[in-house]
C-alpha positions in Angstrom: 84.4 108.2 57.1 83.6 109.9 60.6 84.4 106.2 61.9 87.6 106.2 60.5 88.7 109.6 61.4 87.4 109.3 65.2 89.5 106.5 65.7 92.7 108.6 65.6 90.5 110.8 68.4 90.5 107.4 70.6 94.3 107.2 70.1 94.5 110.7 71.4 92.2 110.3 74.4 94.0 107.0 75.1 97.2 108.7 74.7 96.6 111.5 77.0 94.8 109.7 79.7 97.3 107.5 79.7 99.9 110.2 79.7 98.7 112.0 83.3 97.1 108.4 84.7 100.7 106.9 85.1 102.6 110.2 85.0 100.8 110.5 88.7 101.8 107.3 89.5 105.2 107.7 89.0 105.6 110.9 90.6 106.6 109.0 93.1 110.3 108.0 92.1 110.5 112.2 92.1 109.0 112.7 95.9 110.8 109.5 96.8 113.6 111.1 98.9 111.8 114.4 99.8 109.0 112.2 101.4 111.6 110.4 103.2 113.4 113.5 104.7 110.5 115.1 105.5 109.1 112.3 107.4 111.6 110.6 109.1 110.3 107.3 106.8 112.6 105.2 105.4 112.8 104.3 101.4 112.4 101.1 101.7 108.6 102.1 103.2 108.3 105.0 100.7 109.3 102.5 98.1 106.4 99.4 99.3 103.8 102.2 98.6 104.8 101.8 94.8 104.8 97.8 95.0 101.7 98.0 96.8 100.3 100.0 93.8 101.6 97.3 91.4 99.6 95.3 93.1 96.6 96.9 93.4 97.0 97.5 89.6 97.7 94.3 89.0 94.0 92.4 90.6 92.7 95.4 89.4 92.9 95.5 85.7 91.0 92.0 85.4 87.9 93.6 86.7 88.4 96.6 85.0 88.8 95.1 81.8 86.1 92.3 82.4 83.7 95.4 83.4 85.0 97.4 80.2 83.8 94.3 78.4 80.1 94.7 79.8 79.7 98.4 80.1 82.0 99.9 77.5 85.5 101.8 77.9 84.1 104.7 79.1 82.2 104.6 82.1 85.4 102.6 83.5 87.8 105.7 82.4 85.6 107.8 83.4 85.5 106.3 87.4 88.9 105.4 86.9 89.8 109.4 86.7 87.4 110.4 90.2 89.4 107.6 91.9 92.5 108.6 90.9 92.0 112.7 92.0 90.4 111.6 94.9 93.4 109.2 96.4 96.1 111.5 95.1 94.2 114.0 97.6 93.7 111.8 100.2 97.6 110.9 99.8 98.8 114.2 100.5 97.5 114.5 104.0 98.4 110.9 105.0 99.6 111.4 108.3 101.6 108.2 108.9 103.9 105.8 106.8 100.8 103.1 106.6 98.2 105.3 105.6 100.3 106.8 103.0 100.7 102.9 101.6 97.4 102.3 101.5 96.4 105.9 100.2 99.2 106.0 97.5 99.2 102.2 97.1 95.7 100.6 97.0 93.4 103.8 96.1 95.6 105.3 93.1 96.8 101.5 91.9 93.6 100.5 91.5 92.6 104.2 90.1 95.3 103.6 86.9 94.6 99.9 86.5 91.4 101.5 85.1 92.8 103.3 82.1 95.4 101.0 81.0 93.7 97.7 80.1 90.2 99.3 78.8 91.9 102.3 76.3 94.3 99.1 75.1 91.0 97.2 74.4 89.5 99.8 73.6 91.8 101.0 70.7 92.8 97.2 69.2 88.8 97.4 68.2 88.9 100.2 66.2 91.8 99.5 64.0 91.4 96.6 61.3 95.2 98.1 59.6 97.9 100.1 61.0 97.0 98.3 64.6 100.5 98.1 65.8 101.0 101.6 65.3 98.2 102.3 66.8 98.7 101.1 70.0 102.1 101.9 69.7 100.6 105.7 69.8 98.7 105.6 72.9 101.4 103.4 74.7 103.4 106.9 73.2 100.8 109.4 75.1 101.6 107.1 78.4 105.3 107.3 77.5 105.5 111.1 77.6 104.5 110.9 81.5 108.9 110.9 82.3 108.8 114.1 79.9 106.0 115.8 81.2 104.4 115.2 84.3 108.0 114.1 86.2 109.7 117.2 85.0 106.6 119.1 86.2 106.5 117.4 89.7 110.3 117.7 90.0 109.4 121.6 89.7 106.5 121.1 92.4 108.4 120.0 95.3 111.7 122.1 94.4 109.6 124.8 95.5 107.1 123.5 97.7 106.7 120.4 99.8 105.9 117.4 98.5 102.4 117.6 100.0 101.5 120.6 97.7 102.9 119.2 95.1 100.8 116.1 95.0 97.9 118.3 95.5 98.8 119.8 92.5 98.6 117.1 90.7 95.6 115.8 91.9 94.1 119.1 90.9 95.4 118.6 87.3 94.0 114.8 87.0 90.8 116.4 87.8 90.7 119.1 85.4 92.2 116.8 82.1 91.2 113.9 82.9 87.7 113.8 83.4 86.3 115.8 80.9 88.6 113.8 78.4 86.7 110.8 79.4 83.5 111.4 77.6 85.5 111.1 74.4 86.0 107.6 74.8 83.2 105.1 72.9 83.1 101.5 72.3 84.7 99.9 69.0 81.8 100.4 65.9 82.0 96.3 65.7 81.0 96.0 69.5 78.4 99.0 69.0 76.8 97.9 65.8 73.3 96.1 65.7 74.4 93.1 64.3 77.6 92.9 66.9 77.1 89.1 67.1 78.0 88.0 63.5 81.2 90.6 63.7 82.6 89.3 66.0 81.9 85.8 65.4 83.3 85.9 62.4 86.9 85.7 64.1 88.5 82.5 63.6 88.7 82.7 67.9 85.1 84.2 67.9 83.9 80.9 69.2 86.2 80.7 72.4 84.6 81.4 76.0 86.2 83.4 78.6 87.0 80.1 80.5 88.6 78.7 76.9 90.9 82.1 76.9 92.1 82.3 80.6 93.5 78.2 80.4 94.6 78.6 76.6 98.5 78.2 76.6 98.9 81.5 74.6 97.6 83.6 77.1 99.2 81.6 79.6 102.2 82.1 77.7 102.1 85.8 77.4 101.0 86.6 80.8 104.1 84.4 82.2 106.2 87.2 79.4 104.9 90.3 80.5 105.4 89.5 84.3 109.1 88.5 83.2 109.1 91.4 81.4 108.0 93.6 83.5 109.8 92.8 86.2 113.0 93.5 84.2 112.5 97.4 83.8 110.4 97.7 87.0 113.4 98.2 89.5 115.6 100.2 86.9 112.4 102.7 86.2 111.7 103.1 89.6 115.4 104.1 91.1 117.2 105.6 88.3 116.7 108.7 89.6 117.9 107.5 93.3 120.7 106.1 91.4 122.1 108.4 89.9 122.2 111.0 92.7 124.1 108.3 95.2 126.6 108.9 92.0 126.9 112.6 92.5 124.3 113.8 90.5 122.2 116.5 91.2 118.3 115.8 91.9 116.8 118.1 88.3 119.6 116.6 86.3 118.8 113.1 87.5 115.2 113.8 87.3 115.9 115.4 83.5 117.5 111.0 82.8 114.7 109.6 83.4 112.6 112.7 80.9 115.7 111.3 78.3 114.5 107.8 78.9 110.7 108.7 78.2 111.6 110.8 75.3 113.5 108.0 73.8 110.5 105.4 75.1 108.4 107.2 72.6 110.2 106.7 69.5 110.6 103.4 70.7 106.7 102.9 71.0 106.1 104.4 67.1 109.4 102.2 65.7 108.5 99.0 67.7 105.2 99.5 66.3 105.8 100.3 62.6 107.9 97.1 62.9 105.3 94.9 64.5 102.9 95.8 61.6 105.2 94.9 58.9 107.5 91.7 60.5 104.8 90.4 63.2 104.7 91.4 66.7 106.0 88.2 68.4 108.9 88.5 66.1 109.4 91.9 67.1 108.3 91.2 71.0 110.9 88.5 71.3 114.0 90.3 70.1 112.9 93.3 72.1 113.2 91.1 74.9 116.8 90.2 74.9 117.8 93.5 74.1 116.2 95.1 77.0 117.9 92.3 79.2 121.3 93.7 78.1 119.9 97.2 78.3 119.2 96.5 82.1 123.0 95.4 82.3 124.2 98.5 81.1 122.8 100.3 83.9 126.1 99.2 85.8 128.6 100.9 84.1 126.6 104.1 84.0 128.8 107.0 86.2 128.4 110.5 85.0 125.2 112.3 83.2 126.9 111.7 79.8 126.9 107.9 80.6 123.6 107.5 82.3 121.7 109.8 79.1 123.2 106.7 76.6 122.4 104.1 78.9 118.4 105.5 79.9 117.8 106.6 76.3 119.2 102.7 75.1 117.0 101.3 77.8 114.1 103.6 77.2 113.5 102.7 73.6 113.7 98.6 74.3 111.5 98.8 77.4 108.9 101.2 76.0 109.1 99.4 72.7 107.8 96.4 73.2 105.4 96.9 75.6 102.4 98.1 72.9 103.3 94.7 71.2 101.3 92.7 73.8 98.0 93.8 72.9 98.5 93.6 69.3 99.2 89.8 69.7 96.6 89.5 72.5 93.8 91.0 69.8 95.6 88.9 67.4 94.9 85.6 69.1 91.7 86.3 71.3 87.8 87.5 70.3 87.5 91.2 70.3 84.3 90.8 72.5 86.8 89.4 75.3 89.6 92.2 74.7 89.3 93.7 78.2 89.3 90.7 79.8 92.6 89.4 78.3 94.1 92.8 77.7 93.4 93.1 82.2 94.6 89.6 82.3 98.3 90.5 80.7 98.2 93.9 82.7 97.2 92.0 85.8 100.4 89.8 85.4 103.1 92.7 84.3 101.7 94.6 87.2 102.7 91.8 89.3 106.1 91.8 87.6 106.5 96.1 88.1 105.6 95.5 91.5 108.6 93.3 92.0 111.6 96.4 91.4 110.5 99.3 93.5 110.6 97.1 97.1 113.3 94.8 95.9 115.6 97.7 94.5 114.9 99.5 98.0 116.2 96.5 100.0 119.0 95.8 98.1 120.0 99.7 98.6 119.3 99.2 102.2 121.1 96.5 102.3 124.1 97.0 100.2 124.6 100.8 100.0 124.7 99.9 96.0 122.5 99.6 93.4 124.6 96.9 91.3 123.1 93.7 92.3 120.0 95.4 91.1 120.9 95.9 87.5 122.3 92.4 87.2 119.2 90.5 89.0 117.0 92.6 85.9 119.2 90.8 83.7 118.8 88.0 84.4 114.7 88.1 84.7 115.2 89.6 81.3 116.4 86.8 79.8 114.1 84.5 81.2 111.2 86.9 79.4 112.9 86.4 76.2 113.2 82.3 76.8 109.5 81.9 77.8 108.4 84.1 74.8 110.1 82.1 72.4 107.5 79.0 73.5 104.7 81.1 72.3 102.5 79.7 69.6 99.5 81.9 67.9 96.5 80.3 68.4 95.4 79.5 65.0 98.6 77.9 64.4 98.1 75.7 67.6 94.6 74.8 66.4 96.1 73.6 63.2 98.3 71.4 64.8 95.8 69.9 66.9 93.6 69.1 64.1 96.5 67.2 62.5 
């Protein structure tokens, strides 16, 4: 009974973790133009900071997740949240364009990685039912960062600069975020006594970590998620940009993307509810070609009426499918190996987030326009949805094989 009931505290603690761990992160859409007045620096080099991130997230959440294999979630967290104070910190006094890469980039990229891919893991081992939903529940906690901590830093730095602000924020990672830590624990199956029959009783209990890194279906899913992510990356990351080159003002444009969080929640909880009862590839796949067209719409977007139906269409796609991978990856993969395959698939939709922020910089740069933006997403959404249709689950595979 107390097992059951403490998992839905691990769904919170994921949730919330989650929630100020990327909400930080993405601050930085919000400072984006402040920094760049205030400096002199360009937003093209504000913008690399957030690809550099994406990248230190990205070879990041492998080790994380391997290490939150061996040690348990929450030592990882727990580091994870020190890192991530400490770097904002160290952020706000950068005193040049290359420091502040490095500080924001490299120190709070690979601060984040270390929430993500362990609380996934993490939570697919303690649910046996409902799993989907689950997941789809924390991925909701992380979701609420656009409503919550954007707002709140978009009130920051309209009345201070952007280097108190970020303070601020470091200050509040501290405070939450640590102490929330010690709530995490290891799934009962990995804690238990007799840990090795649970878990090799999975039909891919048997598999080494050397079988699951050249298996096609993680192969497979990696190559989705990086399409994937790639897709929403550049459309997350200047919305707000975009829509005050349109006229509109900075709290109203920062109040579309809140719209797109809020309506990235309810995507989370329905994508997940779905995934439970029709399959999550199913679910993943058609996700995937609706958020290529959702991308699209982004160009016809004007006023605040339009760009509220365009981020809150966009918001529940993006937001919904992403919870999906993990459900298939503990669908297909030993629980014993979640981290490492759950870091593996963050690893490769890093890479793909890492893509928009630089890319969307230099086409604005360039161009003066975001619309080549919007219609390179999709097109990279479309060829998410193609290479997910290719995926087989590995039991199915198998089957075949022995035929």
């Amino acid at each position: 009974m107390f097992q059951t009931q403490y998992r839905w505290v691990i769904v919170a603690a994921g949730g919330l973790l989650g929630c100020i761990a990327i909400g930080a992160m993405f601050s930085l859409p919000v400072f984006l133009l402040p920094i760049s007045k205030d400096t002199g620096w360009s937003v093209t080099g504000v913008s690399t900071a957030m690809t550099i991130g994406f990248l230190a997230m990205a070879f990041a959440s492998m080790v994380w997740g391997g290490l939150s294999d061996r040690w348990g979630p929450r030592p990882i967290v727990l580091t994870g949240s020190v890192l991530l104070a400490a770097s904002l910190a160290l952020t706000s006094i950068a005193p040049s364009l290359l420091i502040f890469q490095l500080a924001f980039g490299l120190l709070v990229g690979v601060a984040a990685a270390a929430v993500f891919a362990p609380m996934m893991a993490c939570v697919t081992g303690w649910f046996d039912t409902h799993r989907s939903l689950a997941v789809s529940l924390v991925s909701a906690g992380m979701g609420m960062a656009p409503m919550t901590m954007a707002p709140f830093a978009a009130w920051l730095v309209s009345g201070h600069d952007w280097r108190t602000s970020m303070q601020v924020i470091a200050l509040v990672v501290a405070v939450v975020m640590i102490p929330v830590s010690f709530l995490v624990r290891r799934p009962p199956a990995l804690e238990a006594a007799g840990q090795g029959s649970a878990v090799a009783s999975e039909a891919s209990g048997d598999m080494s970590t050397r079988e699951v890194l050249r298996s096609p279906q993680f192969i497979v899913l990696c190559l989705t998620n990086f399409f994937c992510c790639a897709t929403h990356s550049g459309p997350i990351f200047h919305t707000v940009s975009y829509a005050i080159t349109c006229g509109i003002p900075m709290i109203a444009a920062v109040s579309i993307y809140s719209v797109e969080g809020l309506a990235g929640m309810g995507g989370r909880v329905v994508f997940g509810i779905l995934g439970d009862r029709f399959g999550a590839r199913q679910v993943l796949v058609l996700g995937l070609l609706a958020q290529a067209f959702g991308a699209l719409a982004y160009v016809f977007a004007g006023g605040l009426a339009s760009f509220y139906a365009v981020a809150g269409l966009f918001g529940f796609i993006y937001a919904g499918v992403m919870p999906l991978y993990a459900v298939i990856a503990r669908e297909n993969f030993p629980l014993r190996l979640m981290g490492t395959v759950i870091g593996g698939t963050a690893m490769a939709g890093s890479l793909g987030m890492a893509t928009g922020p630089l890319t969307g910089g230099l086409i604005y740069d360039t161009f003066a326009t975001y619309t080549w933006l919007y219609v390179g997403s999709w097109g990279i959404g479309i060829g998410a949805f193609l290479i997910a249709m290719t995926f087989r689950p590995a039991d199915r595979a198998r089957e075949a094989v022995a035929a």
